[in-house]
mmCIF file of the protein (N, C-alpha, C, O) and its ligand, coordinates in Angstrom:
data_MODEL
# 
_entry.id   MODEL 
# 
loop_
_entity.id 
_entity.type 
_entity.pdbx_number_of_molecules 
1 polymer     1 
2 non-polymer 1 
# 
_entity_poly.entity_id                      1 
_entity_poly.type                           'polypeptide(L)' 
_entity_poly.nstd_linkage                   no 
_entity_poly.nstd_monomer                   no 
_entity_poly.pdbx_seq_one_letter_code       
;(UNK)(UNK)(UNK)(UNK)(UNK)(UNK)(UNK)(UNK)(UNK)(UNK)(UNK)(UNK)(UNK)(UNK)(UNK)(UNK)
(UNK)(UNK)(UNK)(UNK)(UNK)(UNK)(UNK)(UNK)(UNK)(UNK)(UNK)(UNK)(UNK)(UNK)(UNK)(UNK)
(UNK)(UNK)(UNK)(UNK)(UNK)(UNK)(UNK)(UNK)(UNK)(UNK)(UNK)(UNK)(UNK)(UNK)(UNK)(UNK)
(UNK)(UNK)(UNK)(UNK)(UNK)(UNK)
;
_entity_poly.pdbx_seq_one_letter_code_can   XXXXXXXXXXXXXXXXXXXXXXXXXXXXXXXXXXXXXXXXXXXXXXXXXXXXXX 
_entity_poly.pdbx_strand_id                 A 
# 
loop_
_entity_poly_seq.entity_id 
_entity_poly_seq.num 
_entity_poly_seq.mon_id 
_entity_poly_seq.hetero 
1 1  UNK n 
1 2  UNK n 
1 3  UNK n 
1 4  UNK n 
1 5  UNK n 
1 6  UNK n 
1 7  UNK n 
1 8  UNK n 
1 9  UNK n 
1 10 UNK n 
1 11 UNK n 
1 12 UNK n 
1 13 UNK n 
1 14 UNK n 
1 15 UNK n 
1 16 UNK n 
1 17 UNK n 
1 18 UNK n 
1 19 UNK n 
1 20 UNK n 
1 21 UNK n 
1 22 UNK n 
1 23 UNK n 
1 24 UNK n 
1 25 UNK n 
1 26 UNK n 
1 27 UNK n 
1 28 UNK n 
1 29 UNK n 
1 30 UNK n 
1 31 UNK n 
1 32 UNK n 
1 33 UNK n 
1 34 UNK n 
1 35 UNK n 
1 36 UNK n 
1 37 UNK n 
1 38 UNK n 
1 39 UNK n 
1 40 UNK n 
1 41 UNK n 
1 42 UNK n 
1 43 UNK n 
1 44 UNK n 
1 45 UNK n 
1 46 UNK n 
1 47 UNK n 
1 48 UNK n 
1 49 UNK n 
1 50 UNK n 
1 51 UNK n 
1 52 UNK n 
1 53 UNK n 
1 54 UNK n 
# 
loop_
_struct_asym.id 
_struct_asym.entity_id 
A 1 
B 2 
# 
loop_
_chem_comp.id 
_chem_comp.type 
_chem_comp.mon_nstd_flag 
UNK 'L-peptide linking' . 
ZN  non-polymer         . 
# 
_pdbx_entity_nonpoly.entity_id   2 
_pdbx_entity_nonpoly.name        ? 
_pdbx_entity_nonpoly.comp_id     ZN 
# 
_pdbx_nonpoly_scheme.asym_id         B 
_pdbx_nonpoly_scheme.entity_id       2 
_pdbx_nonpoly_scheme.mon_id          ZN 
_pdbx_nonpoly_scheme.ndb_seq_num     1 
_pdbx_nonpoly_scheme.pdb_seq_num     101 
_pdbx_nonpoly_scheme.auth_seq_num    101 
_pdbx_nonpoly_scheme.pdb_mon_id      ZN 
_pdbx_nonpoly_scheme.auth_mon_id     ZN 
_pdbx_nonpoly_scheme.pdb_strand_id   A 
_pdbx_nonpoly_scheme.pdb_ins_code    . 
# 
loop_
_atom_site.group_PDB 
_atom_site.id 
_atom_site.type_symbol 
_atom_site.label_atom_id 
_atom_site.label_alt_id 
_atom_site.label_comp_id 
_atom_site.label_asym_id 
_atom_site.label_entity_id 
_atom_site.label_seq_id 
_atom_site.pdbx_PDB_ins_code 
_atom_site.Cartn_x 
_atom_site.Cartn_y 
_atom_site.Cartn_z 
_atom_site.occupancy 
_atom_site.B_iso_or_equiv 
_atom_site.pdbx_formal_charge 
_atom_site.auth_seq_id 
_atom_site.auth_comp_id 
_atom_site.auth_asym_id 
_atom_site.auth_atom_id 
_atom_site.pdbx_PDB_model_num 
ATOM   1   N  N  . UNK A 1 1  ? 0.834   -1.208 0.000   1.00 0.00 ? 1   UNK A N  1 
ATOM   2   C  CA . UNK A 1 1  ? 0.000   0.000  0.000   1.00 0.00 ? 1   UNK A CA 1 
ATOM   3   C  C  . UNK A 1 1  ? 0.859   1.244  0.000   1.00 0.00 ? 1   UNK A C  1 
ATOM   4   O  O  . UNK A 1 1  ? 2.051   1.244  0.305   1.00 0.00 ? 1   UNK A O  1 
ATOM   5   N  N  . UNK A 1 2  ? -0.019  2.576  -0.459  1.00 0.00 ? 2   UNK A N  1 
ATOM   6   C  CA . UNK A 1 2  ? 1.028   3.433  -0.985  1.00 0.00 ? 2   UNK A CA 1 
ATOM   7   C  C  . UNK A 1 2  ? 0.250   4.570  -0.037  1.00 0.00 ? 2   UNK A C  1 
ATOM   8   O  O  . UNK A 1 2  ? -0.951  4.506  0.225   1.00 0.00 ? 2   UNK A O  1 
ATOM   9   N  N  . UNK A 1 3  ? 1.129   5.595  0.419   1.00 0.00 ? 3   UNK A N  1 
ATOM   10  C  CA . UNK A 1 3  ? 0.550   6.424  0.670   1.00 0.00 ? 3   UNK A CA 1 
ATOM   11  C  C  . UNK A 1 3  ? 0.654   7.874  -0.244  1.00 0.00 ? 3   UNK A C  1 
ATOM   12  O  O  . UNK A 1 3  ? 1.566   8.397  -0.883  1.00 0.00 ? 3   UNK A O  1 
ATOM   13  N  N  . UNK A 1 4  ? -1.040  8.310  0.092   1.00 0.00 ? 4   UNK A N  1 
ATOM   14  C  CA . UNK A 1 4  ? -1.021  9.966  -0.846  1.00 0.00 ? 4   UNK A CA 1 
ATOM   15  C  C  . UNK A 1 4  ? -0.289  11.053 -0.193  1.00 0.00 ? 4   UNK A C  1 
ATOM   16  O  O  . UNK A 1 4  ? -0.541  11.452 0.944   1.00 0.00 ? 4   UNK A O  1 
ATOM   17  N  N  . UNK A 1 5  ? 0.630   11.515 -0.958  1.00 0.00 ? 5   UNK A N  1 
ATOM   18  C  CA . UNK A 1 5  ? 1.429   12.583 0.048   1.00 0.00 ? 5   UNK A CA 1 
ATOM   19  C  C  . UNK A 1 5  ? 0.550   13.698 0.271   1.00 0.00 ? 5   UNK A C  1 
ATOM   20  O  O  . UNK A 1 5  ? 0.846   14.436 1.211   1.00 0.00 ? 5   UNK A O  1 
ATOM   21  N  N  . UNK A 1 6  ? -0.762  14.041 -0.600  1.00 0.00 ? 6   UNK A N  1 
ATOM   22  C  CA . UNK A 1 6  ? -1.720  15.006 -0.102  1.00 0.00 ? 6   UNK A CA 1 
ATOM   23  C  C  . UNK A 1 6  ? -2.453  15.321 1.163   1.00 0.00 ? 6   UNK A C  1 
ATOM   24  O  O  . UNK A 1 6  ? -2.332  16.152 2.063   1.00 0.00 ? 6   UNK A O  1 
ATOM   25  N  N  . UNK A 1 7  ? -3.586  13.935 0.764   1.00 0.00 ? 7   UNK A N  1 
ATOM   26  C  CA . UNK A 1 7  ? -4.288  13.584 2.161   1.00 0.00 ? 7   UNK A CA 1 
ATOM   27  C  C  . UNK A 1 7  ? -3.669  12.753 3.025   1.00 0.00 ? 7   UNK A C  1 
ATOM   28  O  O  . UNK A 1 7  ? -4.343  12.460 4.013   1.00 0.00 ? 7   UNK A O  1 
ATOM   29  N  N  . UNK A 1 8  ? -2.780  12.369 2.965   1.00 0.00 ? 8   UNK A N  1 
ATOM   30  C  CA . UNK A 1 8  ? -1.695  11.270 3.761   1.00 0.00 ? 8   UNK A CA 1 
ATOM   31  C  C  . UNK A 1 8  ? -2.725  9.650  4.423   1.00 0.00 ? 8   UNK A C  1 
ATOM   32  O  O  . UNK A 1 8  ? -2.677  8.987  5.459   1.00 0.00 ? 8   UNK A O  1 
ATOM   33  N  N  . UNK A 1 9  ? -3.626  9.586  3.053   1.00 0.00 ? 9   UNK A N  1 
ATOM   34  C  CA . UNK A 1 9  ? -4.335  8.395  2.990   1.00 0.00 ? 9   UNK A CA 1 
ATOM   35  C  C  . UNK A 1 9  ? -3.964  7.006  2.400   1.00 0.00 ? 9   UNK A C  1 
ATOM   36  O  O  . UNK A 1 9  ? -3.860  6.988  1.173   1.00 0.00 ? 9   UNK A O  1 
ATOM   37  N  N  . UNK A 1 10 ? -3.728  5.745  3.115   1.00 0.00 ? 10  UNK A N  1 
ATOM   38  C  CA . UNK A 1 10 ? -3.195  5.075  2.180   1.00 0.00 ? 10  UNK A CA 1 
ATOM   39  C  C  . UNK A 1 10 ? -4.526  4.381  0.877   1.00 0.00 ? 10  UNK A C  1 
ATOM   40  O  O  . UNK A 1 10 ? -5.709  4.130  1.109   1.00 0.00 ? 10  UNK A O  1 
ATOM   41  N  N  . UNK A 1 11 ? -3.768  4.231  -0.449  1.00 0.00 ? 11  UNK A N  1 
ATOM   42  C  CA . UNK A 1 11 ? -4.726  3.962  -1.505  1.00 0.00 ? 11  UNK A CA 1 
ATOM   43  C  C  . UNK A 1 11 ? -3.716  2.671  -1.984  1.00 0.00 ? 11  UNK A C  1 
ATOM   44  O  O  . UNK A 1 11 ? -2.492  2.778  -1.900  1.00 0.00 ? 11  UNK A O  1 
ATOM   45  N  N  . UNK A 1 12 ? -4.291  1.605  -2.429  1.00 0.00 ? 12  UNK A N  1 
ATOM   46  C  CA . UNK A 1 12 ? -4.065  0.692  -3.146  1.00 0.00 ? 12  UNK A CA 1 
ATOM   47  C  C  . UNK A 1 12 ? -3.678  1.154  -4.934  1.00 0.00 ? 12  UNK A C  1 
ATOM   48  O  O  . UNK A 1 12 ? -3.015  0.483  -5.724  1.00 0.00 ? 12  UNK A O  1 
ATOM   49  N  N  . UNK A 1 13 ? -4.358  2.528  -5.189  1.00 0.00 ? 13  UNK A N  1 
ATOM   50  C  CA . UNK A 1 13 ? -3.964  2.757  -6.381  1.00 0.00 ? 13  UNK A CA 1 
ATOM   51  C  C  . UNK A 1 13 ? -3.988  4.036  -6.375  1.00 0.00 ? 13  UNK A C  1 
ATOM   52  O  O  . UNK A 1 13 ? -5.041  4.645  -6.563  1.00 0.00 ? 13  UNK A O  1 
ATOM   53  N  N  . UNK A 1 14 ? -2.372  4.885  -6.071  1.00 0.00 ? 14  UNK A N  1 
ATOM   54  C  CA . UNK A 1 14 ? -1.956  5.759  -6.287  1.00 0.00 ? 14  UNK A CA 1 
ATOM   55  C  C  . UNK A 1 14 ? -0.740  6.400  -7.577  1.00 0.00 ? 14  UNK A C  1 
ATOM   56  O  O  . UNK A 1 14 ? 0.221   5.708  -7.913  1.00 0.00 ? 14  UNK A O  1 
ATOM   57  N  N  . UNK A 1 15 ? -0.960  7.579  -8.083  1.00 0.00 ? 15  UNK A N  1 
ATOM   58  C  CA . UNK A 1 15 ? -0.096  7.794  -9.125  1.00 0.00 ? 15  UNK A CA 1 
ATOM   59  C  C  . UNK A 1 15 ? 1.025   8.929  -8.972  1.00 0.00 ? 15  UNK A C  1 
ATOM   60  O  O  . UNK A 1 15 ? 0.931   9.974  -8.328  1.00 0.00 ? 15  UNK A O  1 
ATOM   61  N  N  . UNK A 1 16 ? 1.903   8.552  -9.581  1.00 0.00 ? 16  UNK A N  1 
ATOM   62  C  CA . UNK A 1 16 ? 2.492   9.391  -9.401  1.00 0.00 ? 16  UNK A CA 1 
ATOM   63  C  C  . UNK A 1 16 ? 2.669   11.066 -9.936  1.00 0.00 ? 16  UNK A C  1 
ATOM   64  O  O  . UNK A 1 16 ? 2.657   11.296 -11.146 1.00 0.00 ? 16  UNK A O  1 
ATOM   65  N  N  . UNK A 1 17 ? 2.799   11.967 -9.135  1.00 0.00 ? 17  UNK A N  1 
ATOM   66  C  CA . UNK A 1 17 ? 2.782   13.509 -9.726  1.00 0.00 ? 17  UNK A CA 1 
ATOM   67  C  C  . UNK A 1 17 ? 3.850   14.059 -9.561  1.00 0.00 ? 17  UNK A C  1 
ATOM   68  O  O  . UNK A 1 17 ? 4.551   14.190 -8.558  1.00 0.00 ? 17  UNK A O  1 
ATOM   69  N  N  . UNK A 1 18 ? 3.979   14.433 -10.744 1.00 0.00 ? 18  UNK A N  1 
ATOM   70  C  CA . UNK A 1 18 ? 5.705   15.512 -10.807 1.00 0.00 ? 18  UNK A CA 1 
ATOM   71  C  C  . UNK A 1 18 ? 4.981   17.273 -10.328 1.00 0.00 ? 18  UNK A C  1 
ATOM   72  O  O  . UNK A 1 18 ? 4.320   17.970 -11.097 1.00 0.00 ? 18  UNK A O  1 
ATOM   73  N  N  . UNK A 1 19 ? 5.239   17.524 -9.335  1.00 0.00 ? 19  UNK A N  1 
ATOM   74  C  CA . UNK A 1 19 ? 5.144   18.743 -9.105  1.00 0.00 ? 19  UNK A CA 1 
ATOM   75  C  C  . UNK A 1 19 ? 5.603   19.918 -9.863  1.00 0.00 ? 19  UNK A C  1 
ATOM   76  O  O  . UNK A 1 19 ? 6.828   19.793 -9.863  1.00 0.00 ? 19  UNK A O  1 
ATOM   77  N  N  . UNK A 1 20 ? 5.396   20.666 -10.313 1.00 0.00 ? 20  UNK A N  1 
ATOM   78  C  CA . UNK A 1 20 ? 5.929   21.920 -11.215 1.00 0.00 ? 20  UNK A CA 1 
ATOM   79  C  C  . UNK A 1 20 ? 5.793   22.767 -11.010 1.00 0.00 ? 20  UNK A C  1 
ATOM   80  O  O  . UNK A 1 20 ? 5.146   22.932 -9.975  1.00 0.00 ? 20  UNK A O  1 
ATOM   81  N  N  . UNK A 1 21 ? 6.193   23.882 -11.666 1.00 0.00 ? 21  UNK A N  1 
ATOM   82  C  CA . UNK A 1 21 ? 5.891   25.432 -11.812 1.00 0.00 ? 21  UNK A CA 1 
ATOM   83  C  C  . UNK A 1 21 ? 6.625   25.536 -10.065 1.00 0.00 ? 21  UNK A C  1 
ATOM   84  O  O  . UNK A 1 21 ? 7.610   25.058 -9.501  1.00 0.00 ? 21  UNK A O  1 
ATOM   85  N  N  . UNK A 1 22 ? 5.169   26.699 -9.589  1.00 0.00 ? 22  UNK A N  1 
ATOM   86  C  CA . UNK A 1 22 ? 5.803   27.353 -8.409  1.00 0.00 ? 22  UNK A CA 1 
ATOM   87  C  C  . UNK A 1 22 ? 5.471   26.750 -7.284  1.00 0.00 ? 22  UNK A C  1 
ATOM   88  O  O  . UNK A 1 22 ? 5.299   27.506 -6.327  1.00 0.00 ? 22  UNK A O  1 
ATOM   89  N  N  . UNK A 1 23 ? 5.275   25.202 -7.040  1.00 0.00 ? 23  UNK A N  1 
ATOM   90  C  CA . UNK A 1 23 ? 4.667   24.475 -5.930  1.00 0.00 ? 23  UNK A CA 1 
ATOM   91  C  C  . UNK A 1 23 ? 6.052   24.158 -5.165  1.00 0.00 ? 23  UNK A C  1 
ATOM   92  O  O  . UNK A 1 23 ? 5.839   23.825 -3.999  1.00 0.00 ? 23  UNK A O  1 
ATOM   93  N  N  . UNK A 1 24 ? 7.292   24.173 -5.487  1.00 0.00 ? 24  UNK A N  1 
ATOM   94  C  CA . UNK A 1 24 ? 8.465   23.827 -4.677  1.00 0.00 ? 24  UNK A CA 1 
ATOM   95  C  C  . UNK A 1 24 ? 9.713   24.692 -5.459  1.00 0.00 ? 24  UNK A C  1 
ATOM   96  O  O  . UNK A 1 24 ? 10.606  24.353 -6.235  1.00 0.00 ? 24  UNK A O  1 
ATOM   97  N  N  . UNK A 1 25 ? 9.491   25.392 -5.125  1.00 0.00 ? 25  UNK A N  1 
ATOM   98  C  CA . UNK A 1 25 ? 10.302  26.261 -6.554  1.00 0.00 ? 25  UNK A CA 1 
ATOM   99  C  C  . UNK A 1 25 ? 11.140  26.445 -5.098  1.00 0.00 ? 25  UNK A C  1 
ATOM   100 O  O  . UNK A 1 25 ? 11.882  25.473 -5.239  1.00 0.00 ? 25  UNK A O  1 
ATOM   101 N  N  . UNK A 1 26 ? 11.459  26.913 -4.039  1.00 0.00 ? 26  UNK A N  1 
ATOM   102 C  CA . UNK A 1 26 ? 12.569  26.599 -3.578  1.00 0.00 ? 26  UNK A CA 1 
ATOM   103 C  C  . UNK A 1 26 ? 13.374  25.791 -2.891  1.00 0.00 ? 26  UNK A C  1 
ATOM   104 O  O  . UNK A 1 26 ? 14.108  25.908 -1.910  1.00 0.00 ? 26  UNK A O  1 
ATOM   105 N  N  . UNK A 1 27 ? 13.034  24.850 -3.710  1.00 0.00 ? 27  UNK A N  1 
ATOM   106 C  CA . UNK A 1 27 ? 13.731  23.012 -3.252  1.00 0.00 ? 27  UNK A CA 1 
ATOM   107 C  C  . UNK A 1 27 ? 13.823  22.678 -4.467  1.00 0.00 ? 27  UNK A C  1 
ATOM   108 O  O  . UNK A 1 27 ? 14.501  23.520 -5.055  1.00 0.00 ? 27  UNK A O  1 
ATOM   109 N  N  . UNK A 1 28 ? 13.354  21.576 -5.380  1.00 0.00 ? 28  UNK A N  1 
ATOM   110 C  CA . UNK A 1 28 ? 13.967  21.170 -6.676  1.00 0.00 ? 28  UNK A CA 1 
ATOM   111 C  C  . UNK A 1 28 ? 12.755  21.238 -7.658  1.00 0.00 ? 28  UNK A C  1 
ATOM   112 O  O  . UNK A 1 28 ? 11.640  20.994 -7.200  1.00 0.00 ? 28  UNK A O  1 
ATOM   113 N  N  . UNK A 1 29 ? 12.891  21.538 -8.915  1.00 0.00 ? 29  UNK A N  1 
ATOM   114 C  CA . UNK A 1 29 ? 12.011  21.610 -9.515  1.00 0.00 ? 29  UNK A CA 1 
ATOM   115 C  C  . UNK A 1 29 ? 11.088  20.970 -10.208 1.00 0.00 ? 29  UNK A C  1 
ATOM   116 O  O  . UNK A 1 29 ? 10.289  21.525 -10.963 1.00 0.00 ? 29  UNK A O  1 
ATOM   117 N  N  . UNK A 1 30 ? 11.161  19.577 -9.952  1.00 0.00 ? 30  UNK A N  1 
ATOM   118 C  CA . UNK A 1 30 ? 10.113  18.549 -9.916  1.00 0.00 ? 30  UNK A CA 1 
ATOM   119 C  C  . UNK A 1 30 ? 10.297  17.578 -9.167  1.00 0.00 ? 30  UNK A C  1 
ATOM   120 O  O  . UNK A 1 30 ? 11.197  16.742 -9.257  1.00 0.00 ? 30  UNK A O  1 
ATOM   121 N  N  . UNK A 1 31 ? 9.305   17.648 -8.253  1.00 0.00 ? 31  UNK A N  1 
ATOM   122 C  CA . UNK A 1 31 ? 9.207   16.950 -7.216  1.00 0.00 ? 31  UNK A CA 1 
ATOM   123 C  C  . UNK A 1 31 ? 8.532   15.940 -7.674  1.00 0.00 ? 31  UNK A C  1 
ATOM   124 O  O  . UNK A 1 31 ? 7.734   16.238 -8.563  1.00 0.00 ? 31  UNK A O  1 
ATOM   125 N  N  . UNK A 1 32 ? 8.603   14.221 -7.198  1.00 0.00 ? 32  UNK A N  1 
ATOM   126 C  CA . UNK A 1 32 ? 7.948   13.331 -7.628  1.00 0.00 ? 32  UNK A CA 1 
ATOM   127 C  C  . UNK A 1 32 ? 7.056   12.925 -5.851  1.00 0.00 ? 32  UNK A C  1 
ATOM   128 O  O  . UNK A 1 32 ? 7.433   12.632 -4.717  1.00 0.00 ? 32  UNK A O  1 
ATOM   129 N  N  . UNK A 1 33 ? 5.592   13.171 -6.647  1.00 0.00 ? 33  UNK A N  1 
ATOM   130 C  CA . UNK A 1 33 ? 4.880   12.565 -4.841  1.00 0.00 ? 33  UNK A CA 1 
ATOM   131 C  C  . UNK A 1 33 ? 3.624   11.726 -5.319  1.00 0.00 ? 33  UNK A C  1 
ATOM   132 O  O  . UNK A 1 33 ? 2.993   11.870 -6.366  1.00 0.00 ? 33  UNK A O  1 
ATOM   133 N  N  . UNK A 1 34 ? 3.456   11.000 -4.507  1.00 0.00 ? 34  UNK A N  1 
ATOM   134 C  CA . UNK A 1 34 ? 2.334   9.955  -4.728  1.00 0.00 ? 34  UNK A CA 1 
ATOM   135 C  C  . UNK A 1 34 ? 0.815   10.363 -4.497  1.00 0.00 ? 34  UNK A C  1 
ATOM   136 O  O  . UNK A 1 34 ? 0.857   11.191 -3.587  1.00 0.00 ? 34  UNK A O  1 
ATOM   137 N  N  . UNK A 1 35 ? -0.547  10.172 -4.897  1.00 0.00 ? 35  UNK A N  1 
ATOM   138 C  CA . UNK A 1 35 ? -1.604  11.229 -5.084  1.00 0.00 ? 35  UNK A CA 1 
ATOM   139 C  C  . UNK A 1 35 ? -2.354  9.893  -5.282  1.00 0.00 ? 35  UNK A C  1 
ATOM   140 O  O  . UNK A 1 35 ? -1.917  9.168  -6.176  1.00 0.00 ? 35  UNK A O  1 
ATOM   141 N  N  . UNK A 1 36 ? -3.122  9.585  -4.771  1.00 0.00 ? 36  UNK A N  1 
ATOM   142 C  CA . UNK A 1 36 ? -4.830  8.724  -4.672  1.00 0.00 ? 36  UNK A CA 1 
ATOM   143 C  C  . UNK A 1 36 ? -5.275  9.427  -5.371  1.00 0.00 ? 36  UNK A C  1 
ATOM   144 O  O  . UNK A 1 36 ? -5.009  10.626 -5.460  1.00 0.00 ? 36  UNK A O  1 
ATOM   145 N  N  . UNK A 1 37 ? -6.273  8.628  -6.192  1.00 0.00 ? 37  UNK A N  1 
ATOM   146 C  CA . UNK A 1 37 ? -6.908  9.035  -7.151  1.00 0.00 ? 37  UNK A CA 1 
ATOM   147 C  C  . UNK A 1 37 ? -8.013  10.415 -6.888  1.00 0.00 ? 37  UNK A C  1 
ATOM   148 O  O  . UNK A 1 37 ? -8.362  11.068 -7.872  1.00 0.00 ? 37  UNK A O  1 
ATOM   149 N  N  . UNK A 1 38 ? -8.378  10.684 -5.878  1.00 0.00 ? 38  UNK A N  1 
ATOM   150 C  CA . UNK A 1 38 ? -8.994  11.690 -6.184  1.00 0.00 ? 38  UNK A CA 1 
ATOM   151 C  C  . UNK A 1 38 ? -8.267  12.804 -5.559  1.00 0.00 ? 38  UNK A C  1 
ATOM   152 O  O  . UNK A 1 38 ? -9.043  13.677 -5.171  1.00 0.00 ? 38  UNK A O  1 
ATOM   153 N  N  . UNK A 1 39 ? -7.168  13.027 -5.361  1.00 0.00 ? 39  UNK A N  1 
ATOM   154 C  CA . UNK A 1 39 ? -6.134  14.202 -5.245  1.00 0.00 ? 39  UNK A CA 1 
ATOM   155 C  C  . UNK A 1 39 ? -5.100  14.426 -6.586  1.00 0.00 ? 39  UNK A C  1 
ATOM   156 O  O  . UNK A 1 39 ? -4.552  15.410 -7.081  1.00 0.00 ? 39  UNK A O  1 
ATOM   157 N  N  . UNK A 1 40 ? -5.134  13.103 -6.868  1.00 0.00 ? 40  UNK A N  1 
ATOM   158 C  CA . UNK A 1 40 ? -5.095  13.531 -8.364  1.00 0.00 ? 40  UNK A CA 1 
ATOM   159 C  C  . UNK A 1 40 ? -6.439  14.069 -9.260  1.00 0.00 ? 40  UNK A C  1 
ATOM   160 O  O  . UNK A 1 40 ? -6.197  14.732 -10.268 1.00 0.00 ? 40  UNK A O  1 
ATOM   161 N  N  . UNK A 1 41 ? -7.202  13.916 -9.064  1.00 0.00 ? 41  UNK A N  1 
ATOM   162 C  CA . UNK A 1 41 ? -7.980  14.447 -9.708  1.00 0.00 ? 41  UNK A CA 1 
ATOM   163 C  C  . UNK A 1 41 ? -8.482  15.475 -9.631  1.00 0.00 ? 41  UNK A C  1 
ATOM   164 O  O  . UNK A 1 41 ? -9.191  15.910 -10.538 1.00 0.00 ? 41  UNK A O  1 
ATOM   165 N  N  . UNK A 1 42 ? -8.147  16.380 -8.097  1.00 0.00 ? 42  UNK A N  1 
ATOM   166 C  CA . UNK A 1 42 ? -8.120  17.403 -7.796  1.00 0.00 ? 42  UNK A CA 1 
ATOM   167 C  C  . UNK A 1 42 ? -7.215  18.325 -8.407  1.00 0.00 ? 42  UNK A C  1 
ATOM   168 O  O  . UNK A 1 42 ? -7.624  19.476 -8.560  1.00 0.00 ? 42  UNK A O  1 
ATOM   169 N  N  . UNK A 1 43 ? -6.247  18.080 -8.725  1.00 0.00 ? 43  UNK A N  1 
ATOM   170 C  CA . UNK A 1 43 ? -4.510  18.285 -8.947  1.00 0.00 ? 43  UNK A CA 1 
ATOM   171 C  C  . UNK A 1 43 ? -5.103  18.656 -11.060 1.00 0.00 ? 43  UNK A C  1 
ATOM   172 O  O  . UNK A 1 43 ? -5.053  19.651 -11.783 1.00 0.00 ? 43  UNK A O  1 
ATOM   173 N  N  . UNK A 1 44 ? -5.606  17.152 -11.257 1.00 0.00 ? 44  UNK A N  1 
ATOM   174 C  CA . UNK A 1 44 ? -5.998  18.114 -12.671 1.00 0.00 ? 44  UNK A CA 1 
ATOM   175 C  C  . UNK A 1 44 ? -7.017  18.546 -13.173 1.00 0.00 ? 44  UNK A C  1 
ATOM   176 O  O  . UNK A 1 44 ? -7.280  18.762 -14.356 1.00 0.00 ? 44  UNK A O  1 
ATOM   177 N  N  . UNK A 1 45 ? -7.656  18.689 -12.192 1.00 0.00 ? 45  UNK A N  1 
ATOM   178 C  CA . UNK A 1 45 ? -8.803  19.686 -12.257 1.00 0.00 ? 45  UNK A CA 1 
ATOM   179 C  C  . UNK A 1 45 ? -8.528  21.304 -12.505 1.00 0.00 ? 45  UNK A C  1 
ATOM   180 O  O  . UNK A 1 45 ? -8.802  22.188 -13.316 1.00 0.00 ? 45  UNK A O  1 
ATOM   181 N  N  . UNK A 1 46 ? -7.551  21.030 -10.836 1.00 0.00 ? 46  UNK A N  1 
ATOM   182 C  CA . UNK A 1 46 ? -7.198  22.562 -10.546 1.00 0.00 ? 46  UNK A CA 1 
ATOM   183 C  C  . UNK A 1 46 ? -6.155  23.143 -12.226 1.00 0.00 ? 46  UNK A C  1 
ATOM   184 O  O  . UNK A 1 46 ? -6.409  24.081 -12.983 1.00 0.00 ? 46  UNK A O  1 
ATOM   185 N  N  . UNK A 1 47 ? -5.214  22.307 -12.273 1.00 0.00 ? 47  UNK A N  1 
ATOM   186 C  CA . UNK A 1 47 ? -4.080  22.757 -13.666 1.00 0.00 ? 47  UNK A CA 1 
ATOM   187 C  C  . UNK A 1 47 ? -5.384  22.947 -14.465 1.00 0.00 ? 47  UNK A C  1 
ATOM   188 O  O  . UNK A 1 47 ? -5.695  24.120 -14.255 1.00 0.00 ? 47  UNK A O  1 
ATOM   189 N  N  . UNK A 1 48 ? -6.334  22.372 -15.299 1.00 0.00 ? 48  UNK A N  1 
ATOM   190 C  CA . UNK A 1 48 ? -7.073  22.460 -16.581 1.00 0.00 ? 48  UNK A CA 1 
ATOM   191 C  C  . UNK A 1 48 ? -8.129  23.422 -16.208 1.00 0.00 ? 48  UNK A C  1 
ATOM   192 O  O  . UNK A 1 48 ? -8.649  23.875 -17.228 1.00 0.00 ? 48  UNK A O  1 
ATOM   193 N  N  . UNK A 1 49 ? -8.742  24.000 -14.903 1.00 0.00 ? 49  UNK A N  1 
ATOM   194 C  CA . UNK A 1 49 ? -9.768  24.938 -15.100 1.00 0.00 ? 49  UNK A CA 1 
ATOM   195 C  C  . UNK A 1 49 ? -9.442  25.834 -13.974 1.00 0.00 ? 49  UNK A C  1 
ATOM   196 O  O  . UNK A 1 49 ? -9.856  25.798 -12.815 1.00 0.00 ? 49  UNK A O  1 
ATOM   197 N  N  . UNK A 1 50 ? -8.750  26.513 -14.453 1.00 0.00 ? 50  UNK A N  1 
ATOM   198 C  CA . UNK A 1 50 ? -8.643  27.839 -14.298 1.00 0.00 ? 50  UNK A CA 1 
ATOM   199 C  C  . UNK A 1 50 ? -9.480  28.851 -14.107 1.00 0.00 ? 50  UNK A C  1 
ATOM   200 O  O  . UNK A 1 50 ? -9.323  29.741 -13.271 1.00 0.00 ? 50  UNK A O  1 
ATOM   201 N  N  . UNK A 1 51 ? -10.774 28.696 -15.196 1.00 0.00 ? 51  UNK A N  1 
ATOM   202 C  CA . UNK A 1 51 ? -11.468 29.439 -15.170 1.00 0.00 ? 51  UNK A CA 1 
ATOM   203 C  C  . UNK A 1 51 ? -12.791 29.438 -13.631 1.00 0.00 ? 51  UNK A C  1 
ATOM   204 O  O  . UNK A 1 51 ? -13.725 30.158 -13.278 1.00 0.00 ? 51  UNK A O  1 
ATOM   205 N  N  . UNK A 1 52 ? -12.165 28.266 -13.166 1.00 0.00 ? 52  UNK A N  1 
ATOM   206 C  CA . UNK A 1 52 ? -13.460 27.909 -11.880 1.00 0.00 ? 52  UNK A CA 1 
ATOM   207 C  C  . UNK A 1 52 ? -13.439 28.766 -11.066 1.00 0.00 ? 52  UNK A C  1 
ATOM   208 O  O  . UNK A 1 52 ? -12.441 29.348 -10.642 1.00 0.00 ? 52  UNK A O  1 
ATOM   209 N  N  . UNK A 1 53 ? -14.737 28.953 -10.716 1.00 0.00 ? 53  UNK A N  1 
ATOM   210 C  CA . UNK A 1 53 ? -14.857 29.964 -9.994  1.00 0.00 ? 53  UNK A CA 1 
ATOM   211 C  C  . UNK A 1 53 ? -14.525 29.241 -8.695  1.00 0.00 ? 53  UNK A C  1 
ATOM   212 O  O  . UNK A 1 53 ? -14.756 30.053 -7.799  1.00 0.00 ? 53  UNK A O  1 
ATOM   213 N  N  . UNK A 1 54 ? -14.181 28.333 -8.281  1.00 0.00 ? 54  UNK A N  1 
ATOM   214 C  CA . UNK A 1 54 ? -13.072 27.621 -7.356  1.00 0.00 ? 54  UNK A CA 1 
ATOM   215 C  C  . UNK A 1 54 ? -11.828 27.604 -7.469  1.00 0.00 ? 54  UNK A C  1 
ATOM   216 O  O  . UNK A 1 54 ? -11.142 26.994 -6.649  1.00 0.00 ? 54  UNK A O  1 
HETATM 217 ZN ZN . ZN  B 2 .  ? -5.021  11.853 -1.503  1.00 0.00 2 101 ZN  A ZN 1 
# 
């Protein structure tokens, strides 16, 4: 079992996310962290709609 470095939940099927842009910009610039499926899905939600009024 893997844990989500988000919610710090363990998921049987987590993926991996390269962090970018300005989320660790002063430590290294792609960070690799593990994300349960619906923090990933939060994750590309948030990158693709921009326009949300969230
Ligand atoms: Zn999670």
């Amino acid at each position: 079992m893997l844990k989500c470095d988000f919610c710090e939940e363990e998921s049987e099927s987590v993926v991996r996310v390269a962090i970018d842009e300005n989320y660790d910009r002063l430590t290294e610039r792609h960070v690799k962290k593990y994300a349960c499926q619906e923090c990933s899905a939060k994750k590309e939600a948030a990158r693709k709609g921009q326009c949300d009024p969230k």
